[in-house]
PDB file with one MODEL, atoms N, CA, C and O in Angstrom:
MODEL        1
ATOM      1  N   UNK A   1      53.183   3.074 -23.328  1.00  0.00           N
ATOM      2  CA  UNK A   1      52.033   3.658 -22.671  1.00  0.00           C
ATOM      3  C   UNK A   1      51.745   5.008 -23.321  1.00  0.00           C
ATOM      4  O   UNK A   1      52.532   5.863 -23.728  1.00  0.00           O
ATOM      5  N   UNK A   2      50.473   4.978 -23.314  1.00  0.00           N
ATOM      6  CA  UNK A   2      49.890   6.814 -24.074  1.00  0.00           C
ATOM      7  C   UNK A   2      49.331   7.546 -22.982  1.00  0.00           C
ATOM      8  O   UNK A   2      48.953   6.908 -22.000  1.00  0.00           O
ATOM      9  N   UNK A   3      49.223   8.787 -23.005  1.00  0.00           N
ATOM     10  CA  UNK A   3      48.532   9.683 -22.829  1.00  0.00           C
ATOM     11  C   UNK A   3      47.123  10.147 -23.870  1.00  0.00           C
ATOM     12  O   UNK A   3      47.231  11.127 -24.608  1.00  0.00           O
ATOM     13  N   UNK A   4      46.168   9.545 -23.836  1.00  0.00           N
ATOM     14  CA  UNK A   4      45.345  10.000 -24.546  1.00  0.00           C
ATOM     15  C   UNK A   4      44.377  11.295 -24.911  1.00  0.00           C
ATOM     16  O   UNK A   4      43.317  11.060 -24.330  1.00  0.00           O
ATOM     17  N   UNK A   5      44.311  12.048 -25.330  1.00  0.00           N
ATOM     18  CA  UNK A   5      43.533  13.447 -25.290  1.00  0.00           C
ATOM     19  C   UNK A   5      42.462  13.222 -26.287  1.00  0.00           C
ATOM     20  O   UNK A   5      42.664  13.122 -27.497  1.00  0.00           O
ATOM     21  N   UNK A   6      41.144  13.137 -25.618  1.00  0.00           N
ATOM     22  CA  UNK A   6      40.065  12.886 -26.192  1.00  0.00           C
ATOM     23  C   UNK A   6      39.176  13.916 -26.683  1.00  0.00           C
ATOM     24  O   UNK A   6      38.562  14.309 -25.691  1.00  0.00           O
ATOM     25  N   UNK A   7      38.847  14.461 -27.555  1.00  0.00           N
ATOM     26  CA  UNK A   7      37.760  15.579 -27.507  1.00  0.00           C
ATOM     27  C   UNK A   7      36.531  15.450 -28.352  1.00  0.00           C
ATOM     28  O   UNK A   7      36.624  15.204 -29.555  1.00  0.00           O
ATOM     29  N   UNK A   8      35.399  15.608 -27.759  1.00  0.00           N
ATOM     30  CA  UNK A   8      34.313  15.380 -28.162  1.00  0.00           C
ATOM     31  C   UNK A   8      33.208  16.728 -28.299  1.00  0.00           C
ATOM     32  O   UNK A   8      32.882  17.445 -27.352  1.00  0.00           O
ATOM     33  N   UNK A   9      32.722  16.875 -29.740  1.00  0.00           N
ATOM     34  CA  UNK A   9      31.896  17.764 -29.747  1.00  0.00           C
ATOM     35  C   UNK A   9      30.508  17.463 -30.165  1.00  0.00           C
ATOM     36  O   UNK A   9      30.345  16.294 -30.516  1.00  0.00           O
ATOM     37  N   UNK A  10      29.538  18.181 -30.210  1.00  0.00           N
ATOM     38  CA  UNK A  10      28.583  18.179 -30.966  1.00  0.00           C
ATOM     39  C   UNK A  10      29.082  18.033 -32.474  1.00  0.00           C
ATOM     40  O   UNK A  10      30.227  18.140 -32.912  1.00  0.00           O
ATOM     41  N   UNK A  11      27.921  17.764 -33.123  1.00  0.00           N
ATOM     42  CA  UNK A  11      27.651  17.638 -34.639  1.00  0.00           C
ATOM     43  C   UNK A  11      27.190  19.012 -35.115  1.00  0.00           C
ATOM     44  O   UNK A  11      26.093  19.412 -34.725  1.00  0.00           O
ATOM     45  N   UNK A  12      28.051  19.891 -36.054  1.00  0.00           N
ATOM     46  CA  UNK A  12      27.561  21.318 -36.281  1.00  0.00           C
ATOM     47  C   UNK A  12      25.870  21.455 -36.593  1.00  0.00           C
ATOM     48  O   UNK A  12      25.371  22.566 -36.414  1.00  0.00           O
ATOM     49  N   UNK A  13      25.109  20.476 -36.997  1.00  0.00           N
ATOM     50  CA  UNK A  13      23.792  20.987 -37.133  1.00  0.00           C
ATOM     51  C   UNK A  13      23.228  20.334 -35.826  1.00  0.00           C
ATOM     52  O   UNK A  13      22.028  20.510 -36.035  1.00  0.00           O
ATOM     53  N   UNK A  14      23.270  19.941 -35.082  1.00  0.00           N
ATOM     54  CA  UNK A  14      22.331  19.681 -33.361  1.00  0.00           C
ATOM     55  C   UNK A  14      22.957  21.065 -32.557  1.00  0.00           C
ATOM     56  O   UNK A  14      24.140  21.407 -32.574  1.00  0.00           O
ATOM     57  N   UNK A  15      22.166  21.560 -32.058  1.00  0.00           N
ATOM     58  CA  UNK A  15      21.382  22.778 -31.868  1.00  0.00           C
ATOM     59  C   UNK A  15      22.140  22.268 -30.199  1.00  0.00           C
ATOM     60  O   UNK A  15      22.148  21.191 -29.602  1.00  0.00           O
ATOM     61  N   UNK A  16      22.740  23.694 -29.864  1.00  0.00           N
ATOM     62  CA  UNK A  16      23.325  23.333 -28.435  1.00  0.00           C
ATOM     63  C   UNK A  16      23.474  24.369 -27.490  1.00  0.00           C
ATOM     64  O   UNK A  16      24.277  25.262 -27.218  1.00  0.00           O
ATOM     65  N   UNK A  17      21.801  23.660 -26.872  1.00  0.00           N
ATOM     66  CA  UNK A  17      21.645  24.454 -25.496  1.00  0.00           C
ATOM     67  C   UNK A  17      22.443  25.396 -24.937  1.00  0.00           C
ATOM     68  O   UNK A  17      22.332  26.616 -25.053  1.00  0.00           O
ATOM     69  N   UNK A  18      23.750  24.408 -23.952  1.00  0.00           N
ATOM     70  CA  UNK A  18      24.451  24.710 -23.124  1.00  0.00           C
ATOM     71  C   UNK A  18      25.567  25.863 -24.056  1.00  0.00           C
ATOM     72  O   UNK A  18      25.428  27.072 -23.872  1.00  0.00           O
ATOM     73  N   UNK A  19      26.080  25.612 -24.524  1.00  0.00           N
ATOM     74  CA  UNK A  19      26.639  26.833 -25.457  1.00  0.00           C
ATOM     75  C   UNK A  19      25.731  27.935 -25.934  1.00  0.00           C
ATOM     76  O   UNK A  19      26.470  28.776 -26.447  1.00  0.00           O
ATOM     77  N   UNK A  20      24.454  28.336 -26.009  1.00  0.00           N
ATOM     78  CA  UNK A  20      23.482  29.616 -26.227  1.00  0.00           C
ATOM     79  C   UNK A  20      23.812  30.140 -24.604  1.00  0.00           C
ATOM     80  O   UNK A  20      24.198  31.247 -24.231  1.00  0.00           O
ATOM     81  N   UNK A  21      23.451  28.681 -23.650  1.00  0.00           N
ATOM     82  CA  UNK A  21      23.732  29.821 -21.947  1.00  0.00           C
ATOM     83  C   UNK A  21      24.804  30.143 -21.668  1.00  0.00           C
ATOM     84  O   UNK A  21      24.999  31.062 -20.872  1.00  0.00           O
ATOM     85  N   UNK A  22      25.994  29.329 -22.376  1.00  0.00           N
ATOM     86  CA  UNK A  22      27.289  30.375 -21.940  1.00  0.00           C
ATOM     87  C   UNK A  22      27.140  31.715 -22.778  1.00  0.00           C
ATOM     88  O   UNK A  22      27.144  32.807 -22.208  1.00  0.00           O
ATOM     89  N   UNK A  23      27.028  31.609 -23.949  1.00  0.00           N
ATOM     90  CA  UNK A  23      26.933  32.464 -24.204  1.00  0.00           C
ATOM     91  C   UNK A  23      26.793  33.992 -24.238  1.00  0.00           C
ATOM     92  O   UNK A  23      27.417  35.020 -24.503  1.00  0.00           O
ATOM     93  N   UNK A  24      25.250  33.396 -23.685  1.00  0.00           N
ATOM     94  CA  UNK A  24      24.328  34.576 -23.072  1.00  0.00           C
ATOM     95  C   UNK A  24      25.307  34.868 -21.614  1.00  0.00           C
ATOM     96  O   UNK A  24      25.847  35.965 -21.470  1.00  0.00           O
ATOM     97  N   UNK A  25      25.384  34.314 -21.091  1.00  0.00           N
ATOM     98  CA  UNK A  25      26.238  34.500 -19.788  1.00  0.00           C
ATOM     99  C   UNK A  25      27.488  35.376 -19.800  1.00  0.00           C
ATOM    100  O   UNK A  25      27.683  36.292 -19.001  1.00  0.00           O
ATOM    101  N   UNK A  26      28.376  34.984 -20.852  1.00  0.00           N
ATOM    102  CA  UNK A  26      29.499  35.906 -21.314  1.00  0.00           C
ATOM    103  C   UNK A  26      28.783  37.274 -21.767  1.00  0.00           C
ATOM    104  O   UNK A  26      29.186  38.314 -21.246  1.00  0.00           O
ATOM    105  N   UNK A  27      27.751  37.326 -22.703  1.00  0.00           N
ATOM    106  CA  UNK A  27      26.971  39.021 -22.691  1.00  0.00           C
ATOM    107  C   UNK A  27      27.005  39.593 -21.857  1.00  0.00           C
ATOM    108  O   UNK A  27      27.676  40.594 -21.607  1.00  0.00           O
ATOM    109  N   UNK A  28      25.813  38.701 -20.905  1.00  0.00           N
ATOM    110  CA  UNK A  28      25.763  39.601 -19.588  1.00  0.00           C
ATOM    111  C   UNK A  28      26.610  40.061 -19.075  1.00  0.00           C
ATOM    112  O   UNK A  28      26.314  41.249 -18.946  1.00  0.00           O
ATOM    113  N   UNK A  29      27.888  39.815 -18.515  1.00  0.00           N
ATOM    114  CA  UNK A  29      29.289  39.835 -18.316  1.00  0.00           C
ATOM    115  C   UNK A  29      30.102  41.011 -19.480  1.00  0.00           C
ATOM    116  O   UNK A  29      31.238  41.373 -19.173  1.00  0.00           O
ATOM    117  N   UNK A  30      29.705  41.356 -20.300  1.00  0.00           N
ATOM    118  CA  UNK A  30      30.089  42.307 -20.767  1.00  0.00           C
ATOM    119  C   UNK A  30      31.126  41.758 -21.938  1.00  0.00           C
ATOM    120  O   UNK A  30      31.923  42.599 -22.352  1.00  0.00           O
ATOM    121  N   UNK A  31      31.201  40.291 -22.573  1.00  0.00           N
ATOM    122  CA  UNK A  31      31.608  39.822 -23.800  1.00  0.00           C
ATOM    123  C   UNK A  31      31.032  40.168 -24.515  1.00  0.00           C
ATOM    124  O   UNK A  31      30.547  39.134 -24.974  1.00  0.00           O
ATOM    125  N   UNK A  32      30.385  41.487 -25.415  1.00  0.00           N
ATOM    126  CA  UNK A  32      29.484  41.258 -26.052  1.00  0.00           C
ATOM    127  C   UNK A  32      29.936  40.580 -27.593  1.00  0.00           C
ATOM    128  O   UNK A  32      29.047  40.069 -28.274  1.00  0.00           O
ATOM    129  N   UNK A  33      31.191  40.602 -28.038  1.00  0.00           N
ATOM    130  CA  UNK A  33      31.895  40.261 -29.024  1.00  0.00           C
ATOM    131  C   UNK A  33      32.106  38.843 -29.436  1.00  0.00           C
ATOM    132  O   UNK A  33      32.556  38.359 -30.475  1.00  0.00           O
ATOM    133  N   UNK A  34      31.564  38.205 -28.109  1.00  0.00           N
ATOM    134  CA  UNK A  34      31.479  36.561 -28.380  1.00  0.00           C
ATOM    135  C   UNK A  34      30.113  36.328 -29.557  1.00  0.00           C
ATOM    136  O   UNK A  34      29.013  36.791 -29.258  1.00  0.00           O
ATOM    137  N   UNK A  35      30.235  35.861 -30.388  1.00  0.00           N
ATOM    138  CA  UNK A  35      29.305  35.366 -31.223  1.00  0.00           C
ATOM    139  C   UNK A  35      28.840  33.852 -31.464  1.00  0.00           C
ATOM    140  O   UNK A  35      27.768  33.540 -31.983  1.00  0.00           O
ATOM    141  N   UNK A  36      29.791  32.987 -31.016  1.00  0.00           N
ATOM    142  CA  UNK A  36      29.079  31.466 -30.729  1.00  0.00           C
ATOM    143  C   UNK A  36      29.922  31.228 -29.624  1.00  0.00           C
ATOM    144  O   UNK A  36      30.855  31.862 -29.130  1.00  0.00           O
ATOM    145  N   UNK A  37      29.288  30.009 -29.317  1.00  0.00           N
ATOM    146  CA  UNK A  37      29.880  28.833 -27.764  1.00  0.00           C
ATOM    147  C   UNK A  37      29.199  27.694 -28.565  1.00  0.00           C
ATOM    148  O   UNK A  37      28.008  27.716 -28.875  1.00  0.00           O
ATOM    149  N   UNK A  38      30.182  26.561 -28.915  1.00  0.00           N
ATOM    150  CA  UNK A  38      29.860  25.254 -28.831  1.00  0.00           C
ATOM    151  C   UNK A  38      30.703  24.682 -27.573  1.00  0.00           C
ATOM    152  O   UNK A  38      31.866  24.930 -27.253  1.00  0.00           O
ATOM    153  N   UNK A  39      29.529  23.647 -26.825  1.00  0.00           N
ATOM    154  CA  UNK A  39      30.370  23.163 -25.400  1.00  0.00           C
ATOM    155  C   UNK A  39      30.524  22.407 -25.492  1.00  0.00           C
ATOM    156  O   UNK A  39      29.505  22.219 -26.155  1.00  0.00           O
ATOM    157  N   UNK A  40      31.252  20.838 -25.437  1.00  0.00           N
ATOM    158  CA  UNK A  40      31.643  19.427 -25.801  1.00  0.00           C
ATOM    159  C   UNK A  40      32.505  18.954 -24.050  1.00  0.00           C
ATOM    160  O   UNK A  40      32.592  19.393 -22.903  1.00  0.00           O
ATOM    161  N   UNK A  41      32.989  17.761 -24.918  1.00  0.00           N
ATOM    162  CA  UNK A  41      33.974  16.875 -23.439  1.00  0.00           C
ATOM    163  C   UNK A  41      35.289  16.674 -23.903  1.00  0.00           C
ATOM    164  O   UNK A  41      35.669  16.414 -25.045  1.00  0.00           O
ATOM    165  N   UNK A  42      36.072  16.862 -22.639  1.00  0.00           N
ATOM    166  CA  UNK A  42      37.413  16.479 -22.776  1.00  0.00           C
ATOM    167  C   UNK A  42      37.882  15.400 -22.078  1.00  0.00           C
ATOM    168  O   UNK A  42      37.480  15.499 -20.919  1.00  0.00           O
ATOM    169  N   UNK A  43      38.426  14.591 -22.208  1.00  0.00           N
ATOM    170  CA  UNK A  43      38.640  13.296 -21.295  1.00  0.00           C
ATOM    171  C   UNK A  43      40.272  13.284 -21.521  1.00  0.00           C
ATOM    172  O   UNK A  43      40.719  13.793 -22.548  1.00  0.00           O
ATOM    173  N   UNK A  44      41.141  12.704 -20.560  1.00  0.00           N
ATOM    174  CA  UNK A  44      42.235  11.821 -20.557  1.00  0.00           C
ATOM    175  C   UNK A  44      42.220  10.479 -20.516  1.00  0.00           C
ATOM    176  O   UNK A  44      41.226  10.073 -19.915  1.00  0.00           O
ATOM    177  N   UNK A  45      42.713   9.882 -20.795  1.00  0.00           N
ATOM    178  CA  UNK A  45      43.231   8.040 -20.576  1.00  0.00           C
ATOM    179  C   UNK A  45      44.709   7.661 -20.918  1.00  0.00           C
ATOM    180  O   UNK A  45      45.380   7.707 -21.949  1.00  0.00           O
ATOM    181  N   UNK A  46      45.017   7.143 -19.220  1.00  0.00           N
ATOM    182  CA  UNK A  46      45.929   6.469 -19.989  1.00  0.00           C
ATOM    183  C   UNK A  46      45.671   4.844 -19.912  1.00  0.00           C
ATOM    184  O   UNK A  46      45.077   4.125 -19.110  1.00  0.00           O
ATOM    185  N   UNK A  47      46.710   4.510 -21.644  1.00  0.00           N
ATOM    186  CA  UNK A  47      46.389   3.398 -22.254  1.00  0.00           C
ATOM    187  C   UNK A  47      47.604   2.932 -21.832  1.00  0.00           C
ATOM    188  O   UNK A  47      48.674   3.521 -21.988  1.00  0.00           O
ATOM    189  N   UNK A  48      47.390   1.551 -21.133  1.00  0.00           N
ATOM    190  CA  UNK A  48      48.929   0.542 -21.271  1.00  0.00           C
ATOM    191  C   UNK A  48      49.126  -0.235 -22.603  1.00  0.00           C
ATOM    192  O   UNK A  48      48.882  -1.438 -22.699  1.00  0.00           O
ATOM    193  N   UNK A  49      49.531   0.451 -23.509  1.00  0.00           N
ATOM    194  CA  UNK A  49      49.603  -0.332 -24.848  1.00  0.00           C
ATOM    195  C   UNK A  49      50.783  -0.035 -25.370  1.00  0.00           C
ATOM    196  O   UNK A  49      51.326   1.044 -25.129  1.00  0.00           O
ATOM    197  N   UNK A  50      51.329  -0.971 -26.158  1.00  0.00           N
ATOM    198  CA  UNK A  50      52.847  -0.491 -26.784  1.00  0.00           C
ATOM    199  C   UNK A  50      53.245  -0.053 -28.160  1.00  0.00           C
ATOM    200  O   UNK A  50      54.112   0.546 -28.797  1.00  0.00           O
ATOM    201  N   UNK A  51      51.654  -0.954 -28.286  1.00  0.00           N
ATOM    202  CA  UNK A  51      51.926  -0.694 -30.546  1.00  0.00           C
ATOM    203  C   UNK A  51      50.215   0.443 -30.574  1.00  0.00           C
ATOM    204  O   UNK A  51      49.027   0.257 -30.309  1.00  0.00           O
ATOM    205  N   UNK A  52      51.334   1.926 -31.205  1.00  0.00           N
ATOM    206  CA  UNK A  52      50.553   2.793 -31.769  1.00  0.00           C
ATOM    207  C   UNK A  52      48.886   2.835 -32.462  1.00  0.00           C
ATOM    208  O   UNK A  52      47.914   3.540 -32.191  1.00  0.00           O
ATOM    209  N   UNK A  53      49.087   1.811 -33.389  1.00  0.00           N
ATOM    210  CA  UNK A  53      47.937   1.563 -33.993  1.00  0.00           C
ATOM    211  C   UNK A  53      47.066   0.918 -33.212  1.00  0.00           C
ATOM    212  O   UNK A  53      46.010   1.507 -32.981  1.00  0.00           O
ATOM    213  N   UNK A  54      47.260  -0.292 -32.678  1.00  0.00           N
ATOM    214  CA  UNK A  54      46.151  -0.601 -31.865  1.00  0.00           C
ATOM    215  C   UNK A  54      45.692   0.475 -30.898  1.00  0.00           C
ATOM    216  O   UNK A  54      44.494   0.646 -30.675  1.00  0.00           O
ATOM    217  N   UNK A  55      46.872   1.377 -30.186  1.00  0.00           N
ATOM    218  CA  UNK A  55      46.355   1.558 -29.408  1.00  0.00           C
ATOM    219  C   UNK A  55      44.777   2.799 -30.026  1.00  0.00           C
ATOM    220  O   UNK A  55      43.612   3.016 -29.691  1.00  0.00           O
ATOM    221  N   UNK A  56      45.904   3.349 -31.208  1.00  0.00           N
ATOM    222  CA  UNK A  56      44.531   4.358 -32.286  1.00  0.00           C
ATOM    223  C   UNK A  56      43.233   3.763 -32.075  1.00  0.00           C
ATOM    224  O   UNK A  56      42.265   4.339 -31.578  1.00  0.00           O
ATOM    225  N   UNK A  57      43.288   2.233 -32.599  1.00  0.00           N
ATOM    226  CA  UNK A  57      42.067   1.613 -32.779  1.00  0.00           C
ATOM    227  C   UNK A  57      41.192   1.301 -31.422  1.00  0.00           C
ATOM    228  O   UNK A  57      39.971   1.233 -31.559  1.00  0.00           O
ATOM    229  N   UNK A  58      41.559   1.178 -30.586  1.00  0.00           N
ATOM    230  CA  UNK A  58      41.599   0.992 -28.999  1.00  0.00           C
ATOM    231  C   UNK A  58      40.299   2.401 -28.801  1.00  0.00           C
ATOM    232  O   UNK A  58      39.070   2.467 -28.810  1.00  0.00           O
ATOM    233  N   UNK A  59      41.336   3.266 -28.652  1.00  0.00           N
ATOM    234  CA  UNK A  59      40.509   4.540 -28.820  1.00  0.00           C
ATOM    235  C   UNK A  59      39.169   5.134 -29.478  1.00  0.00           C
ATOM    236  O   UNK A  59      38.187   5.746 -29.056  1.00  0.00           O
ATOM    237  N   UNK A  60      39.570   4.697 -30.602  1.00  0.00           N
ATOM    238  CA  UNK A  60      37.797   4.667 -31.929  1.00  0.00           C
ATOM    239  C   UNK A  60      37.024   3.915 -31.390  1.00  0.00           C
ATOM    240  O   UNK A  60      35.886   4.337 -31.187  1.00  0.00           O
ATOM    241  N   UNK A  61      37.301   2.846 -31.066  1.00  0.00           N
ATOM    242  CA  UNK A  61      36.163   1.538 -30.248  1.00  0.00           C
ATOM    243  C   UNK A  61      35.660   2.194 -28.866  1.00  0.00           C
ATOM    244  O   UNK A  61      34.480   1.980 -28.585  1.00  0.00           O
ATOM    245  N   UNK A  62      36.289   2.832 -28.128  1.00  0.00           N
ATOM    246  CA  UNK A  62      35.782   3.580 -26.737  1.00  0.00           C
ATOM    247  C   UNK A  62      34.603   4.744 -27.345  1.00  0.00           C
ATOM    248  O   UNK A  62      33.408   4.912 -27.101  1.00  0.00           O
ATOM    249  N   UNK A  63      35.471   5.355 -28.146  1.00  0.00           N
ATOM    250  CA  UNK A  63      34.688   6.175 -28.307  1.00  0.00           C
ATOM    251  C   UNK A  63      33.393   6.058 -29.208  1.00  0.00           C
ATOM    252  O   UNK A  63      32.804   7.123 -29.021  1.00  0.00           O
ATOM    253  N   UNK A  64      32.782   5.418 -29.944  1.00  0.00           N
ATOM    254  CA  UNK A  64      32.244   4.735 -30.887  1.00  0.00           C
ATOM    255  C   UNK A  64      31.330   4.169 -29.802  1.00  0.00           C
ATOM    256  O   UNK A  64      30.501   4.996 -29.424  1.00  0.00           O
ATOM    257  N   UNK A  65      31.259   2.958 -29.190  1.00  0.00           N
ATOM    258  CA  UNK A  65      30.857   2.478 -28.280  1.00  0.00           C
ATOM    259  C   UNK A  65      30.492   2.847 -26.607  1.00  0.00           C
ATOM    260  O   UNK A  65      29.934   2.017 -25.889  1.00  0.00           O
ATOM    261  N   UNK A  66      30.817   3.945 -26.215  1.00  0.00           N
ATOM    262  CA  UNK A  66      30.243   4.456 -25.107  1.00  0.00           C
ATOM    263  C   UNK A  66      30.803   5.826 -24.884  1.00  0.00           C
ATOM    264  O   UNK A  66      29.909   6.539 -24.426  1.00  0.00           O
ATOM    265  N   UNK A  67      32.115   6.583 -25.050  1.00  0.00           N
ATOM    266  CA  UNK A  67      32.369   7.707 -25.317  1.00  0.00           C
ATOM    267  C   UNK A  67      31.595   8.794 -25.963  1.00  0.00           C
ATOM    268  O   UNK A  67      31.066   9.696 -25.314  1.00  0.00           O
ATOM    269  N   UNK A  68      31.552   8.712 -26.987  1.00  0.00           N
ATOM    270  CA  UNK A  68      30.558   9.471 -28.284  1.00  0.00           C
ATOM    271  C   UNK A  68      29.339   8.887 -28.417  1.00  0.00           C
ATOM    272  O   UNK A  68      29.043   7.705 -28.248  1.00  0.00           O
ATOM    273  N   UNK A  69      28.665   9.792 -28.729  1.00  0.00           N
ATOM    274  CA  UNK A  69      26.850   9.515 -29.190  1.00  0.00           C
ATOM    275  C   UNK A  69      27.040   9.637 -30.443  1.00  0.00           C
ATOM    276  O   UNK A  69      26.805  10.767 -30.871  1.00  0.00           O
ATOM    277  N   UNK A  70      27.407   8.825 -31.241  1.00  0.00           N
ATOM    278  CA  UNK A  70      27.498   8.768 -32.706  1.00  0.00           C
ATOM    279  C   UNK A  70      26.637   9.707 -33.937  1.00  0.00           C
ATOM    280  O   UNK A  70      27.129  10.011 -35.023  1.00  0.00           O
ATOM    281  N   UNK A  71      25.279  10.063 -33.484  1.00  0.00           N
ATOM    282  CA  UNK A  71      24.502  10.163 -34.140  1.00  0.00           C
ATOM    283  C   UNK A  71      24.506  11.493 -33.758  1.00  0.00           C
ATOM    284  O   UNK A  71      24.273  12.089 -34.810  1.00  0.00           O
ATOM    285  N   UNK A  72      24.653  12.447 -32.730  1.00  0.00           N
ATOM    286  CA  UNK A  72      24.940  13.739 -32.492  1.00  0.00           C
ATOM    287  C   UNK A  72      26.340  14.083 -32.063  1.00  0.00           C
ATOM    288  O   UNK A  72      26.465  15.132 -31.430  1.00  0.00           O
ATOM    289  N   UNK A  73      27.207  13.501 -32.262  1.00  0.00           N
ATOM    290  CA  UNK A  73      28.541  13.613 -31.921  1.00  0.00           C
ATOM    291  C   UNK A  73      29.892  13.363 -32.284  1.00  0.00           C
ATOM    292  O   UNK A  73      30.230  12.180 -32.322  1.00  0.00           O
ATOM    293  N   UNK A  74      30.817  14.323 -32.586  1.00  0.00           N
ATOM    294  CA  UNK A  74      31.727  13.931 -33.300  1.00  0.00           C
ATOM    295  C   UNK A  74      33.223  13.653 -32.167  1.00  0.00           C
ATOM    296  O   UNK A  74      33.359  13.945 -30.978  1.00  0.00           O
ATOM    297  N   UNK A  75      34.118  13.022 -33.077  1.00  0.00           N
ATOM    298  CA  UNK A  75      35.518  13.193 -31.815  1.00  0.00           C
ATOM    299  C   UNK A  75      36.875  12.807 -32.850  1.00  0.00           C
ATOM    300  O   UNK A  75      37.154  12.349 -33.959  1.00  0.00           O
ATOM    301  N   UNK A  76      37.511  13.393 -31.520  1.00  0.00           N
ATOM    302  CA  UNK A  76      38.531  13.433 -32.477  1.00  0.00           C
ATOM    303  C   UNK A  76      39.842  13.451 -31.180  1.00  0.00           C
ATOM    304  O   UNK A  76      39.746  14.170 -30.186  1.00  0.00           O
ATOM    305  N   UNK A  77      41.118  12.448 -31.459  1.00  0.00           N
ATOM    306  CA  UNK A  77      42.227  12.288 -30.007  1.00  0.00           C
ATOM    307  C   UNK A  77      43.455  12.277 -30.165  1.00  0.00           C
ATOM    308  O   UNK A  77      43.992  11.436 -30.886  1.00  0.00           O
ATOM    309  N   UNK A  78      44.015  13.055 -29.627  1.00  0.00           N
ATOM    310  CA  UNK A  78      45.798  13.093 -29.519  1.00  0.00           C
ATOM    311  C   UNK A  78      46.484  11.909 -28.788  1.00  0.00           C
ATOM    312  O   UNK A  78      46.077  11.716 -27.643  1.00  0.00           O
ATOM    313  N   UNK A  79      47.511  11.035 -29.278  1.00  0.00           N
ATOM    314  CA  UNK A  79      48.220  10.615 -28.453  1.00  0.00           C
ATOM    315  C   UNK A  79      49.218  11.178 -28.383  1.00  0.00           C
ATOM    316  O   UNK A  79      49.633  11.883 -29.303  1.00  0.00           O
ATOM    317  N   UNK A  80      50.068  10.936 -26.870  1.00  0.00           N
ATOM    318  CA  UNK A  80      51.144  10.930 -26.897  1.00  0.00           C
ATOM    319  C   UNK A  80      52.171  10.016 -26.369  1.00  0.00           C
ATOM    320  O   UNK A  80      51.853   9.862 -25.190  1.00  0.00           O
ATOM    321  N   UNK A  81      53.244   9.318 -26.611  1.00  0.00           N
ATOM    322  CA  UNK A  81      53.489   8.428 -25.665  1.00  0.00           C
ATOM    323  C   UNK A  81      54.133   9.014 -24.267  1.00  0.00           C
ATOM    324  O   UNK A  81      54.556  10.168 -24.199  1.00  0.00           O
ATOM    325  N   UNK A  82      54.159   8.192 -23.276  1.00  0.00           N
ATOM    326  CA  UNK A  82      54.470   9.090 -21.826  1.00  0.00           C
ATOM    327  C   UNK A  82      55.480   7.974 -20.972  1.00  0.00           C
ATOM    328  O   UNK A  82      55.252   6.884 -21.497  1.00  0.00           O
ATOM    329  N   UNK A  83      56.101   7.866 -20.303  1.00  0.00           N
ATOM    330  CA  UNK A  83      56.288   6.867 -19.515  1.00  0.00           C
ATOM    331  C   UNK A  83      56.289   6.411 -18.397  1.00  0.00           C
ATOM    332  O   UNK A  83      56.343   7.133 -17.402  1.00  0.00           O
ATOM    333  N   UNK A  84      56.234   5.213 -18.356  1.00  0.00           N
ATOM    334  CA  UNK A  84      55.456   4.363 -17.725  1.00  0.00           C
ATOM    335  C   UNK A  84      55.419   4.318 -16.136  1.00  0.00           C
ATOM    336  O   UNK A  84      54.623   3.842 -15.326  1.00  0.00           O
ATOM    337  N   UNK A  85      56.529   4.962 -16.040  1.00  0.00           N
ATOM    338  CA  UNK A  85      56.545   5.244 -14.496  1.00  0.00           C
ATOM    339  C   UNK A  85      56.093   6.581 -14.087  1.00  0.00           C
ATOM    340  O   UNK A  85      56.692   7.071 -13.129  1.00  0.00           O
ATOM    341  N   UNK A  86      54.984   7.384 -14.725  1.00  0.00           N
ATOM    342  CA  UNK A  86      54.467   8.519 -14.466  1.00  0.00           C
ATOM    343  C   UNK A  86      52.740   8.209 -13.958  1.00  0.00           C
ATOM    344  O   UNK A  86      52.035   9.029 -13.370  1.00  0.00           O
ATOM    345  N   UNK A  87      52.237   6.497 -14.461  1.00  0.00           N
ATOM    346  CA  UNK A  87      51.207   5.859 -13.721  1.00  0.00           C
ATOM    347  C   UNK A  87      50.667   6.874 -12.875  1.00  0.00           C
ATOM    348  O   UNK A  87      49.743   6.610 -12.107  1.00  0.00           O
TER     349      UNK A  87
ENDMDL
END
């Protein structure tokens, strides 16, 4: 069984809203030293799988297919294995 750590960002050239308002938000707040915010997703999963690679491939297919927006979005995931009685 894995612990999966998923992270998903924007694509460095799509232009991202929500990171200009944190941003600006941290200014106001008196960060003025912050100079970017990119904002993305973090997900967990756990996978009941036993062999590593599939489970890799397991993962690319989630994300590829409904996880990630392919075309503005990149990702990238840690496994770890965990066990099984932590469900």
């Amino acid at each position: 069984m894995y612990l999966v750590k998923v992270y998903i960002t924007l694509k460095p050239t799509v232009n991202d809203p929500q990171g200009l308002t944190i941003k600006g938000g941290l200014h106001t707040l008196g960060f003025g030293q912050v100079k970017s915010v990119r904002a993305g997703k973090y997900m967990e999963i756990k996978l009941d799988e036993e062999d590593r690679l599939k489970a890799e491939e397991q993962i690319r297919e989630m994300c590829r297919k409904l996880l990630a927006n392919p075309v503005i979005e990149d990702f990238r995931f840690e496994l770890e294995e965990i066990n099984p009685t932590s469900r």
